[in-house]
N, C-alpha and C positions, 0 to 999 in steps of 0.2 A: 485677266487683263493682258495687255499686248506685253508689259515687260515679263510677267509670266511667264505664256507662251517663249518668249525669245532666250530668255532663262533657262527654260527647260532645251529649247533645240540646243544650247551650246555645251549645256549636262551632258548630251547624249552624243552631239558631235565630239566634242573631247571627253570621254570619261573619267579619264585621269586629274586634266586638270581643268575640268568643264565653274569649276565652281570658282577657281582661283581667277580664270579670266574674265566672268562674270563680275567679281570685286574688284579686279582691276579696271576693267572697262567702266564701270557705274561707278566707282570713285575716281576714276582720271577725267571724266568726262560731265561729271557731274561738279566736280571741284572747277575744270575750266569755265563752267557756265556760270558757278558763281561768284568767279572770279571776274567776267564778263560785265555781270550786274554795274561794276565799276563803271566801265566804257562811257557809262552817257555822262558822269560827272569828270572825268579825263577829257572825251571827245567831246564838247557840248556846243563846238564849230559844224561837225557831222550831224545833219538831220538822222541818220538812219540809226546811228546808237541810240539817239532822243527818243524814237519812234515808240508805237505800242507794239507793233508788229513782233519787234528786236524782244521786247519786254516779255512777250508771250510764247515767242520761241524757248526764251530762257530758260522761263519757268515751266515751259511741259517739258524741255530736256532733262531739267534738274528734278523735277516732279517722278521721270520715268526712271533719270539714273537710282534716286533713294529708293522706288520702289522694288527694284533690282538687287539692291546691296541687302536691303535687312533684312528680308527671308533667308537668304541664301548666310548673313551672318549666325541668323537662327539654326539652320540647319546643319551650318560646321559646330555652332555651340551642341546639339543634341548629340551629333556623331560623335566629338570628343567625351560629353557625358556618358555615352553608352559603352564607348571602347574602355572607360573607365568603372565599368558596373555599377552607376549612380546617375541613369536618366531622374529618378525621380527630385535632384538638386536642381534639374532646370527651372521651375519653378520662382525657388532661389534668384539663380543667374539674373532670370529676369525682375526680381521684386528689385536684388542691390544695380541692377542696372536702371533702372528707371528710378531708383534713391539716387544714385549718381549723379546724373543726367537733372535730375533736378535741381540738389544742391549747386551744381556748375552752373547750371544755369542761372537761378539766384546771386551768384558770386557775380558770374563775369558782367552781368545786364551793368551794374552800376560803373561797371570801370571800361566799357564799351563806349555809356553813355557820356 
C-alpha cells in the first residue's frame, strides 16, 4: 500500500527516529481529520464543509493515517518484546488488546449515544 511504501522511506530516511515520526505524523494528522468530520455540523452556512468531496478527502486521510500508526505500533511492540527475550508474548499483547478495545468499545457506544 502507498502508506507502506511512505512508512518504510521515513524508517530509512531517519533511522533513529523514523518510526516515532511516522506515529506522530499519522496520529497528528489523522486526529486533525477526525476532528474535521465536525466542520460540516459547525460550518453548515459553508457548502464546501457540506460537500462529498470534503467527506472523502477525510476519510482516505484518516483511512491512510491509521494505516500508518498500527503496523509501525506492532512493530515497536515486537522490538520491545524481543529486547525483553519474550517475542513469543506477542501473541498475548495482541489477544488482551483486541479484549480491550472491545470491552471499551461496548462501554463507551452507550454513553456516546
Amino acid at each position: 500500500s502507498f502508506s507502506g511504501v511512505f512508512a518504510d522511506w521515513m524508517e530509512q530516511q531517519y533511522p533513529r527516529h523514523g518510526r516515532l515520526l511516522v506515529l506522530g505524523i499519522g496520529s497528528c494528522v489523522g486526529s486533525i481529520c477526525f476532528c474535521l468530520h465536525g466542520c460540516s455540523r459547525i460550518f453548515t452556512s459553508v457548502q464546501f464543509f457540506t460537500s462529498l468531496p470534503w467527506y472523502l478527502l477525510l476519510r482516505i486521510l484518516f483511512a491512510f493515517c491509521t494505516s500508518l500508526i498500527f503496523p509501525v505500533a506492532d512493530g515497536i511492540t515486537l522490538d520491545f518484546l524481543r529486547r525483553y527475550d519474550k517475542p513469543e508474548q506477542y501473541g498475548k499483547e495482541r489477544l488482551f488488546g483486541a479484549i480491550s478495545w472491545a470491552v471499551t468499545h461496548l462501554a463507551m457506544g452507550p454513553l456516546i449515544d
